[in-house]
N, CA, C and O atoms as CSV, one atom per row, in Angstrom:
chain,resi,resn,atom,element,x,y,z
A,1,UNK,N,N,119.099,-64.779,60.204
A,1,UNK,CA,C,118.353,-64.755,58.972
A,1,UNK,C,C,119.341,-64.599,57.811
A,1,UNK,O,O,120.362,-63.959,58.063
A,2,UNK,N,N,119.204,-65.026,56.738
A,2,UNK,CA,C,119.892,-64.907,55.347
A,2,UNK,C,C,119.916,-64.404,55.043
A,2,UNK,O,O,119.160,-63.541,55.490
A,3,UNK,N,N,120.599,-64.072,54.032
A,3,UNK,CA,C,120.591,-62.517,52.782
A,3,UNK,C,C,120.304,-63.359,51.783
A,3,UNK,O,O,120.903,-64.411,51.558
A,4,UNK,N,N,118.930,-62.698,50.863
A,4,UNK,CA,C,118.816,-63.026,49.500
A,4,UNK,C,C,120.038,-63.227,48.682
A,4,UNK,O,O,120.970,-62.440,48.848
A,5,UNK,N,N,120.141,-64.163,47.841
A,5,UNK,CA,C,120.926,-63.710,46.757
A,5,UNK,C,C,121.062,-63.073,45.549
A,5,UNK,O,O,120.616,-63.571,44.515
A,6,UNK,N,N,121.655,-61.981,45.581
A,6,UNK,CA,C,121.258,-60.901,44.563
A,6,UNK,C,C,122.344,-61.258,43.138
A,6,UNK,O,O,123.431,-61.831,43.207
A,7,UNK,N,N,121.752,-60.792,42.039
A,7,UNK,CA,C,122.273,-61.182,40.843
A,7,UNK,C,C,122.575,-59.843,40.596
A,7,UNK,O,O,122.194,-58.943,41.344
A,8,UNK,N,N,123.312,-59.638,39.473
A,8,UNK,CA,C,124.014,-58.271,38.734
A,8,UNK,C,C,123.742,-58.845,37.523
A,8,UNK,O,O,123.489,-59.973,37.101
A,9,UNK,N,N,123.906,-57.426,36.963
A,9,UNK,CA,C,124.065,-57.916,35.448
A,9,UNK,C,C,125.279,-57.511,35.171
A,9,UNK,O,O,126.128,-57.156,35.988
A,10,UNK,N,N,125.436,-57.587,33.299
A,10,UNK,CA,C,126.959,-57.981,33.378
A,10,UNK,C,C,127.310,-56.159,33.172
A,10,UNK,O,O,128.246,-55.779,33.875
A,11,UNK,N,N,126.867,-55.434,32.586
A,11,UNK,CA,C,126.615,-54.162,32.860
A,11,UNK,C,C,127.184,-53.328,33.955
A,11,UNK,O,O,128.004,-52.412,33.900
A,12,UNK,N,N,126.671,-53.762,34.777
A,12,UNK,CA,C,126.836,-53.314,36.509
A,12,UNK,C,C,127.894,-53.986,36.927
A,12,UNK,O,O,128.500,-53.183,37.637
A,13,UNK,N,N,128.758,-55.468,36.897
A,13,UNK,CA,C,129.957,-55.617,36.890
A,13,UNK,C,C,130.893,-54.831,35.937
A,13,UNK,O,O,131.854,-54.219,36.403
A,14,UNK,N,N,130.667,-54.837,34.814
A,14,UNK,CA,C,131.777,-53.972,34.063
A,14,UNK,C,C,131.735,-52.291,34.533
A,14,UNK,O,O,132.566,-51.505,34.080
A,15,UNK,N,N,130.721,-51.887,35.442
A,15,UNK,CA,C,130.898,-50.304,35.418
A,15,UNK,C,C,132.019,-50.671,37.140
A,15,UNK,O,O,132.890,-49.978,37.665
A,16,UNK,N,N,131.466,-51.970,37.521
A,16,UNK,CA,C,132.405,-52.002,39.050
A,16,UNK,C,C,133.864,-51.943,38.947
A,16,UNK,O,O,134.529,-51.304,39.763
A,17,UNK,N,N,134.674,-52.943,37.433
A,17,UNK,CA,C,135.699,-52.990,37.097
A,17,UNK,C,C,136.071,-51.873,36.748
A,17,UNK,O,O,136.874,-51.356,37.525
A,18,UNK,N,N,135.734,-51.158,35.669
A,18,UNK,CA,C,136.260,-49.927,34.842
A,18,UNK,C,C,135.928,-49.051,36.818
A,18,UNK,O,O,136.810,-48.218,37.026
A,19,UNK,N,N,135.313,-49.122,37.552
A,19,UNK,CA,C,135.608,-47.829,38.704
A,19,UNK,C,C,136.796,-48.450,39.406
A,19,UNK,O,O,137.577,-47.741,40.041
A,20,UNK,N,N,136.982,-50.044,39.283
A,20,UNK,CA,C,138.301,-50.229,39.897
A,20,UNK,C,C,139.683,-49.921,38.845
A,20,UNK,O,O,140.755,-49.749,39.425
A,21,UNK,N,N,139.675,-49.873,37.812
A,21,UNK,CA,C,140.518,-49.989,36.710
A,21,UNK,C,C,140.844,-48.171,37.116
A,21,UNK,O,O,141.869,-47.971,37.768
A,22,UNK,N,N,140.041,-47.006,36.754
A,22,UNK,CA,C,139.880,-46.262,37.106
A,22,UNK,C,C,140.594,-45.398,38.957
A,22,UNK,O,O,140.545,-44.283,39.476
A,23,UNK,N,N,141.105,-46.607,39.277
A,23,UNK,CA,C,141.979,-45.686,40.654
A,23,UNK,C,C,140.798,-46.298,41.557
A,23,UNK,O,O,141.182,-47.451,41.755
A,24,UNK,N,N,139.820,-46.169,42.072
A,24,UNK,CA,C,138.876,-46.185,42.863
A,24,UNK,C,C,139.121,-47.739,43.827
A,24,UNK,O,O,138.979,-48.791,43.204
A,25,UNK,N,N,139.526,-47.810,45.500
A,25,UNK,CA,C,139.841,-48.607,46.005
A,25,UNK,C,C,138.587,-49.912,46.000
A,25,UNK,O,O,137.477,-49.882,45.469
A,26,UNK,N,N,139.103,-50.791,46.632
A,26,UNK,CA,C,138.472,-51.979,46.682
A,26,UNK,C,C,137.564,-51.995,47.500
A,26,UNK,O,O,136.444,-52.497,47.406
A,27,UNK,N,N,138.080,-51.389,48.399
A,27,UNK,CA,C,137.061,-51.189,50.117
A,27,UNK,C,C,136.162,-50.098,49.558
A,27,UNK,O,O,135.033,-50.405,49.941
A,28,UNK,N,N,136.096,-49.044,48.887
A,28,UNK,CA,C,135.664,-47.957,48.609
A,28,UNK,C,C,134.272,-49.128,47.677
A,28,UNK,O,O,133.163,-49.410,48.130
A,29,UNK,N,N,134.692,-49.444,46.732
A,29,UNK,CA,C,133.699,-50.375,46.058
A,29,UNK,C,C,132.737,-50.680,46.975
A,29,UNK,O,O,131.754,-49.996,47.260
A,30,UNK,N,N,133.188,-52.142,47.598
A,30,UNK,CA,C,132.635,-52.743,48.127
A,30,UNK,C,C,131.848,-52.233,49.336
A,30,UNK,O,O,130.920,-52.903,49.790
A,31,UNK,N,N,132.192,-51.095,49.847
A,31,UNK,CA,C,131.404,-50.774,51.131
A,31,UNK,C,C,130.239,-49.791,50.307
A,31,UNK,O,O,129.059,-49.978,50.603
A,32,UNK,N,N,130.462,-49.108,49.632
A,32,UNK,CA,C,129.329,-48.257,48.730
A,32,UNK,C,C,128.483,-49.114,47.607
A,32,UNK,O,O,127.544,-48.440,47.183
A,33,UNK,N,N,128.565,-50.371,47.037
A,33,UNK,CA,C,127.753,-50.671,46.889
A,33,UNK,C,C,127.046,-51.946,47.158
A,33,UNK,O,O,126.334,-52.532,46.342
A,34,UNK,N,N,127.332,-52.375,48.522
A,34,UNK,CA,C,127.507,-53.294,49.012
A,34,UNK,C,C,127.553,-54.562,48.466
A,34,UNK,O,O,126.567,-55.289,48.340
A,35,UNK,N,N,128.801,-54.868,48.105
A,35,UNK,CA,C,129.445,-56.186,47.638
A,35,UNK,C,C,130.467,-56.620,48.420
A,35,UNK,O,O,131.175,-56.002,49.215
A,36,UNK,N,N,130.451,-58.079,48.005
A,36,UNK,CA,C,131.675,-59.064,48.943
A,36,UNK,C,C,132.684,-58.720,48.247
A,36,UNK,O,O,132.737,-58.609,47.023
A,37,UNK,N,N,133.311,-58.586,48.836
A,37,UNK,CA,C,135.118,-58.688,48.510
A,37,UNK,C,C,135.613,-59.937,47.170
A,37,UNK,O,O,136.174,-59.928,46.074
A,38,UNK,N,N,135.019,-60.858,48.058
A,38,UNK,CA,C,135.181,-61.889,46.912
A,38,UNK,C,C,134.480,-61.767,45.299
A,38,UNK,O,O,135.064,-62.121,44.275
A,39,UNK,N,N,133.374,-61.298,45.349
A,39,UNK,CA,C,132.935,-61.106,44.370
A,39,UNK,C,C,133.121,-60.104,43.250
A,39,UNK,O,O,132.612,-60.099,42.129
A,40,UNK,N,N,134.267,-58.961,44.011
A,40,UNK,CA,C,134.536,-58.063,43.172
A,40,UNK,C,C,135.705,-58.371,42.556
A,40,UNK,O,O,135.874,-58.180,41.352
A,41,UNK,N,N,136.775,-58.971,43.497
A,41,UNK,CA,C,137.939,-59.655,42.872
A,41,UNK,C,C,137.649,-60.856,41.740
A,41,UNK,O,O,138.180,-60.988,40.637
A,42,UNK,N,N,137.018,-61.370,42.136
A,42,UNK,CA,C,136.513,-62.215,40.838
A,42,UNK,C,C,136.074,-61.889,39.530
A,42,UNK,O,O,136.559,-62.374,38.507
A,43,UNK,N,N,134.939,-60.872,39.582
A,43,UNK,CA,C,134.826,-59.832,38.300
A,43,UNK,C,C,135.814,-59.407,37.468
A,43,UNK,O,O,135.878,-59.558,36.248
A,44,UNK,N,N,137.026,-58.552,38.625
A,44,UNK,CA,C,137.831,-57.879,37.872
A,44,UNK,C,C,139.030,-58.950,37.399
A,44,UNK,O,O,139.814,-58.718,36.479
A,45,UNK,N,N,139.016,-60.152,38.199
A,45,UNK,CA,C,140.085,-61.535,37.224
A,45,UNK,C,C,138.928,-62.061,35.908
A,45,UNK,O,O,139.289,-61.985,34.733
A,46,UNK,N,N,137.876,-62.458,36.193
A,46,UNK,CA,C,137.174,-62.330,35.005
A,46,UNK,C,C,137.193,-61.877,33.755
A,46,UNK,O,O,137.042,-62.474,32.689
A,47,UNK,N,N,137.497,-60.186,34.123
A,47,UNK,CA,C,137.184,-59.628,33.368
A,47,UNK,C,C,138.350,-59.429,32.021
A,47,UNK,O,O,138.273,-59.509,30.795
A,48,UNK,N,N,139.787,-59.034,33.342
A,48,UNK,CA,C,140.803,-59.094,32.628
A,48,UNK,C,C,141.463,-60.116,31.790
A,48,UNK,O,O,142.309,-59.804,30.952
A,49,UNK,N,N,140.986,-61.667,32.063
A,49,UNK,CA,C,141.493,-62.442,31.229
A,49,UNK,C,C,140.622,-62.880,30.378
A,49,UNK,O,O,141.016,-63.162,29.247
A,50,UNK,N,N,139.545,-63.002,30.650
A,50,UNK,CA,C,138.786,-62.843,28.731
A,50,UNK,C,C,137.692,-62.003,28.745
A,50,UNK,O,O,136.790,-62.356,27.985
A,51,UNK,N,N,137.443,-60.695,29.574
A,51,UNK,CA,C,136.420,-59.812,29.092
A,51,UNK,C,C,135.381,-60.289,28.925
A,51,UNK,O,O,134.626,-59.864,28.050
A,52,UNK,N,N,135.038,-61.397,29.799
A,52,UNK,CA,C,133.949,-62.019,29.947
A,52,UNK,C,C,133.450,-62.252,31.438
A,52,UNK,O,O,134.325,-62.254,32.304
A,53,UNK,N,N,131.754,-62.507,31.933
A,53,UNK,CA,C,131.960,-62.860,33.213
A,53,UNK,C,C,130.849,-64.103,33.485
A,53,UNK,O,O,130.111,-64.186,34.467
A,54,UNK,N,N,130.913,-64.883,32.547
A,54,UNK,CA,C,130.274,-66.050,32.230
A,54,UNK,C,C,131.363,-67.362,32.459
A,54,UNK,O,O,132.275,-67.441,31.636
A,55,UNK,N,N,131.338,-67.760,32.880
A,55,UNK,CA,C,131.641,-69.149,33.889
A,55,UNK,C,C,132.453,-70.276,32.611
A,55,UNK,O,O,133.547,-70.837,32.670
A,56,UNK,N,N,131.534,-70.290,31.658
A,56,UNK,CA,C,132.121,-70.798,30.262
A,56,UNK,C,C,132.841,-70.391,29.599
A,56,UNK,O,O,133.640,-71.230,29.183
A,57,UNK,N,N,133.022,-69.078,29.132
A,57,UNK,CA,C,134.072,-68.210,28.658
A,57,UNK,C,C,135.381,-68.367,29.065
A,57,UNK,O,O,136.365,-68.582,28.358
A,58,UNK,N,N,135.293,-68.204,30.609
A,58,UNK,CA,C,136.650,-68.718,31.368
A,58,UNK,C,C,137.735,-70.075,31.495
A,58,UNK,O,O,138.823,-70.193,32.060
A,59,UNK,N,N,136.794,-71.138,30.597
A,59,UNK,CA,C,137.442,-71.855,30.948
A,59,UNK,C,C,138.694,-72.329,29.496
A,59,UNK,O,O,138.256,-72.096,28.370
A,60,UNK,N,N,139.747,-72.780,29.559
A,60,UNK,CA,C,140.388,-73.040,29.026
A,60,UNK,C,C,140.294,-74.267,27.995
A,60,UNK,O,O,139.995,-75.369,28.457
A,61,UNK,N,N,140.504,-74.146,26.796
A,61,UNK,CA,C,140.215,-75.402,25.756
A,61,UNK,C,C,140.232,-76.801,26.436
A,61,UNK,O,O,139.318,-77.625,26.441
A,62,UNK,N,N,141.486,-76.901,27.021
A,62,UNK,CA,C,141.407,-78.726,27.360
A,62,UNK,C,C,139.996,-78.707,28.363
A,62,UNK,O,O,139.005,-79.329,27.981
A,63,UNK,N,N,139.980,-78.112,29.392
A,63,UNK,CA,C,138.648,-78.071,29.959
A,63,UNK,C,C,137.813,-78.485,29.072
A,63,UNK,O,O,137.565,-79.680,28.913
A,64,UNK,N,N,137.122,-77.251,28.180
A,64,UNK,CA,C,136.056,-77.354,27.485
A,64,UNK,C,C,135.946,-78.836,26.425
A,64,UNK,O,O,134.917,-79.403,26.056
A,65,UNK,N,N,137.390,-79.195,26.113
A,65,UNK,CA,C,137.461,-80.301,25.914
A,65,UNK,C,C,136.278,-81.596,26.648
A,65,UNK,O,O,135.138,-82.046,26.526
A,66,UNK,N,N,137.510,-81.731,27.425
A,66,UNK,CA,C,137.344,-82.784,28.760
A,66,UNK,C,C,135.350,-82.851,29.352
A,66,UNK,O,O,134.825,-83.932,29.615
A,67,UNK,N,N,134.444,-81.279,29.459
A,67,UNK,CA,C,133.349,-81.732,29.538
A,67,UNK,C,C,132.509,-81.953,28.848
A,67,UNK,O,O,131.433,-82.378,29.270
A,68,UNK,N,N,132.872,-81.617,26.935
A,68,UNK,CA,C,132.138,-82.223,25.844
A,68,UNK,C,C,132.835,-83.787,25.737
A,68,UNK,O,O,132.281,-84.417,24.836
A,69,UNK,N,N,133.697,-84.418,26.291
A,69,UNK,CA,C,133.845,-85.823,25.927
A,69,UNK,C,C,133.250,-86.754,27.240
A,69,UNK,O,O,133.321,-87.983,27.214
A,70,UNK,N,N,132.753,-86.124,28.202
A,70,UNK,CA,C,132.375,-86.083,29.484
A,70,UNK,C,C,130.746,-86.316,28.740
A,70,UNK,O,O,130.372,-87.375,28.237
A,71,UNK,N,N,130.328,-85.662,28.786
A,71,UNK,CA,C,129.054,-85.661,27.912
A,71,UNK,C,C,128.554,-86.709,26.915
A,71,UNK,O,O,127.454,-87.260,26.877
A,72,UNK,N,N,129.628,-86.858,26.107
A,72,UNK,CA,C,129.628,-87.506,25.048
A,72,UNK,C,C,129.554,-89.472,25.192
A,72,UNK,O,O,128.964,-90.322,24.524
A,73,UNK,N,N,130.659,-89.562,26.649
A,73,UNK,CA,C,130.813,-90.244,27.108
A,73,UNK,C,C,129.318,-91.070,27.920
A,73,UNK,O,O,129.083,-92.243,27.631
A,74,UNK,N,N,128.443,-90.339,28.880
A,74,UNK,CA,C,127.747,-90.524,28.880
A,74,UNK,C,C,126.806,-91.046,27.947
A,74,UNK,O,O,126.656,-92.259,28.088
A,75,UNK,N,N,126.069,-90.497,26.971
A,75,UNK,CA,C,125.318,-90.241,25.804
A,75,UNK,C,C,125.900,-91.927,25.433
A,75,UNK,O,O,125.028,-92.795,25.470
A,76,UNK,N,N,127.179,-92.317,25.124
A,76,UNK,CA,C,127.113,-93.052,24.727
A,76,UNK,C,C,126.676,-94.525,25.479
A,76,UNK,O,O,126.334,-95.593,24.972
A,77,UNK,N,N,126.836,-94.119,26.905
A,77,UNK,CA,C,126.727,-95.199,27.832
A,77,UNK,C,C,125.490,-95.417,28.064
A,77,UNK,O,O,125.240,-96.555,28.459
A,78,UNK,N,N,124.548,-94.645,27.941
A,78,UNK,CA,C,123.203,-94.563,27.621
A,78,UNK,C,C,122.405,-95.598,26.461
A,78,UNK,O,O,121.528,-96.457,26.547
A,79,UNK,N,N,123.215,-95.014,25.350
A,79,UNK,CA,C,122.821,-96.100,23.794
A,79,UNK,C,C,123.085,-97.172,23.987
A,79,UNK,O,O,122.557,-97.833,23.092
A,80,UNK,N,N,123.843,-98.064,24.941
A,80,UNK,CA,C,124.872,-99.175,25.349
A,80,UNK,C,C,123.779,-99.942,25.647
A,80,UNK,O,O,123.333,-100.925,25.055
A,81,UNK,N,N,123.174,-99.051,27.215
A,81,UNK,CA,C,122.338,-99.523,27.899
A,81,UNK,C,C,121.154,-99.989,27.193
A,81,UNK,O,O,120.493,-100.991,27.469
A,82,UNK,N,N,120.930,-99.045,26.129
A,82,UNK,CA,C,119.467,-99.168,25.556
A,82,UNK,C,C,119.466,-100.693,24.654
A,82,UNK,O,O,118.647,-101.611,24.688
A,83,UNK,N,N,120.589,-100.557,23.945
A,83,UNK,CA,C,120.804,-101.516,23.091
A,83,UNK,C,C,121.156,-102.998,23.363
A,83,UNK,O,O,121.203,-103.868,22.494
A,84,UNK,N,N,121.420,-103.190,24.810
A,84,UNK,CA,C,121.448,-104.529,25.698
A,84,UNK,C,C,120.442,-104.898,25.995
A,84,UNK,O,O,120.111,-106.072,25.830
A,85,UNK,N,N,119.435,-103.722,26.678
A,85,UNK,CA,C,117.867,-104.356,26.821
A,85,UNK,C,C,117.288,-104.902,25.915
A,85,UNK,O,O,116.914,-106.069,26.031
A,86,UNK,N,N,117.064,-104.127,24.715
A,86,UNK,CA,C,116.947,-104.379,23.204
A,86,UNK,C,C,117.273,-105.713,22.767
A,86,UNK,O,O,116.543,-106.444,22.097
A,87,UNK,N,N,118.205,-105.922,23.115
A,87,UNK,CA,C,118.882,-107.466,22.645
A,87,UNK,C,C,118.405,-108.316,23.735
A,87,UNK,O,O,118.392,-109.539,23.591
A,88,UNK,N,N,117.935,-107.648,25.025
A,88,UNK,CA,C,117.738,-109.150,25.840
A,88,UNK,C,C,115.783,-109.127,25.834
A,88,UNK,O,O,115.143,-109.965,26.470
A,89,UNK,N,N,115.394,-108.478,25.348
A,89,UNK,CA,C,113.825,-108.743,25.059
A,89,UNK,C,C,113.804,-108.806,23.838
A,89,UNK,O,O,112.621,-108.668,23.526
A,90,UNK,N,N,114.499,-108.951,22.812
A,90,UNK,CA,C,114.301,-110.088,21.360
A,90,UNK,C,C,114.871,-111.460,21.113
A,90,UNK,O,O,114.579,-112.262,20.226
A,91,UNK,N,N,115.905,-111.573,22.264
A,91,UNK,CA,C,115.897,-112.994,23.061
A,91,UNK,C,C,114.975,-113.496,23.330
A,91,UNK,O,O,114.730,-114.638,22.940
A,92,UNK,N,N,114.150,-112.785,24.103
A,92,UNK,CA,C,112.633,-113.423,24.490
A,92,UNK,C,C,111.676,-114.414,23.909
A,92,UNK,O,O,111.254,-115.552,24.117
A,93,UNK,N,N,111.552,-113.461,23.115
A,93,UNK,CA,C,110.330,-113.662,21.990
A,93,UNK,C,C,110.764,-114.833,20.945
A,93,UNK,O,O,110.009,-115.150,20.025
Protein backbone atom coordinates (compact mmCIF):
# COMPACT_ATOMS: atom_id res chain seq x y z
CA UNK A 1 0.00 0.00 0.00
CA UNK A 2 1.22 3.71 -0.52
CA UNK A 3 1.87 6.49 1.64
CA UNK A 4 -0.20 9.58 1.05
CA UNK A 5 1.61 12.42 0.02
CA UNK A 6 1.97 14.84 2.64
CA UNK A 7 2.65 18.59 2.03
CA UNK A 8 4.41 21.04 4.65
CA UNK A 9 4.22 24.33 4.78
CA UNK A 10 6.91 26.61 4.35
CA UNK A 11 6.81 27.38 8.14
CA UNK A 12 7.40 23.83 9.21
CA UNK A 13 10.36 23.53 6.70
CA UNK A 14 12.05 26.60 8.00
CA UNK A 15 11.56 25.45 11.81
CA UNK A 16 13.24 21.84 10.25
CA UNK A 17 16.28 23.96 8.87
CA UNK A 18 16.87 26.47 11.72
CA UNK A 19 16.70 22.73 14.12
CA UNK A 20 19.30 21.58 11.60
CA UNK A 21 21.25 24.94 11.45
CA UNK A 22 20.92 24.77 15.24
CA UNK A 23 23.35 21.45 15.88
CA UNK A 24 20.41 18.97 15.78
CA UNK A 25 21.46 15.75 13.50
CA UNK A 26 19.90 14.72 10.30
CA UNK A 27 18.85 11.25 11.43
CA UNK A 28 17.57 12.88 14.65
CA UNK A 29 15.23 15.09 12.23
CA UNK A 30 14.17 12.77 10.10
CA UNK A 31 13.34 9.84 12.35
CA UNK A 32 11.26 12.24 14.86
CA UNK A 33 9.36 13.78 12.46
CA UNK A 34 9.11 11.45 10.01
CA UNK A 35 10.71 12.76 6.89
CA UNK A 36 12.82 11.43 3.94
CA UNK A 37 16.23 12.15 4.01
CA UNK A 38 15.93 13.51 0.72
CA UNK A 39 13.54 15.92 1.50
CA UNK A 40 15.26 17.46 4.32
CA UNK A 41 18.50 17.91 2.45
CA UNK A 42 16.72 19.63 -0.12
CA UNK A 43 15.01 22.20 2.22
CA UNK A 44 18.10 23.00 3.89
CA UNK A 45 20.02 23.55 0.04
CA UNK A 46 16.88 25.48 -0.67
CA UNK A 47 16.96 27.30 1.90
CA UNK A 48 20.53 28.36 2.10
CA UNK A 49 20.85 29.56 -1.38
CA UNK A 50 17.93 31.80 -1.73
CA UNK A 51 15.83 31.48 1.49
CA UNK A 52 13.28 30.28 -0.45
CA UNK A 53 11.51 26.81 -0.91
CA UNK A 54 9.52 27.43 -4.02
CA UNK A 55 10.79 25.66 -7.09
CA UNK A 56 10.85 29.18 -9.01
CA UNK A 57 12.84 31.12 -6.70
CA UNK A 58 15.59 28.59 -7.23
CA UNK A 59 16.11 28.84 -10.44
CA UNK A 60 18.80 30.89 -11.98
CA UNK A 61 18.18 33.96 -14.53
CA UNK A 62 19.25 32.21 -17.83
CA UNK A 63 16.78 29.46 -16.78
CA UNK A 64 14.05 31.77 -16.03
CA UNK A 65 15.10 33.23 -19.18
CA UNK A 66 15.03 30.21 -21.45
CA UNK A 67 11.21 29.20 -20.04
CA UNK A 68 9.66 32.74 -20.68
CA UNK A 69 11.10 32.53 -24.39
CA UNK A 70 9.91 28.86 -24.29
CA UNK A 71 6.51 30.19 -23.71
CA UNK A 72 6.71 32.95 -25.78
CA UNK A 73 7.86 30.79 -28.46
CA UNK A 74 4.94 28.77 -28.38
CA UNK A 75 2.29 31.66 -28.11
CA UNK A 76 3.78 32.67 -31.12
CA UNK A 77 3.50 29.39 -33.02
CA UNK A 78 0.02 29.38 -32.13
CA UNK A 79 -0.79 33.04 -33.88
CA UNK A 80 1.15 31.43 -37.00
CA UNK A 81 -1.18 28.67 -36.97
CA UNK A 82 -4.20 30.80 -36.55
CA UNK A 83 -3.25 33.18 -39.16
CA UNK A 84 -2.61 30.42 -42.03
CA UNK A 85 -6.06 29.04 -41.50
CA UNK A 86 -7.28 32.56 -41.69
CA UNK A 87 -5.63 33.04 -44.95
CA UNK A 88 -6.62 29.65 -46.32
CA UNK A 89 -10.55 30.16 -45.66
CA UNK A 90 -10.48 33.77 -47.28
CA UNK A 91 -8.97 31.99 -50.19
CA UNK A 92 -12.12 30.29 -50.26
CA UNK A 93 -14.64 32.57 -50.48
Amino acid sequence: MSKKRRTFTTDFKKQMVALYENGKSRQDIVREYELTASALDRWITQFQQTGSFKEKDDRRPEDQELIELRKRNKQIEMEVDILKQAALSMGRK
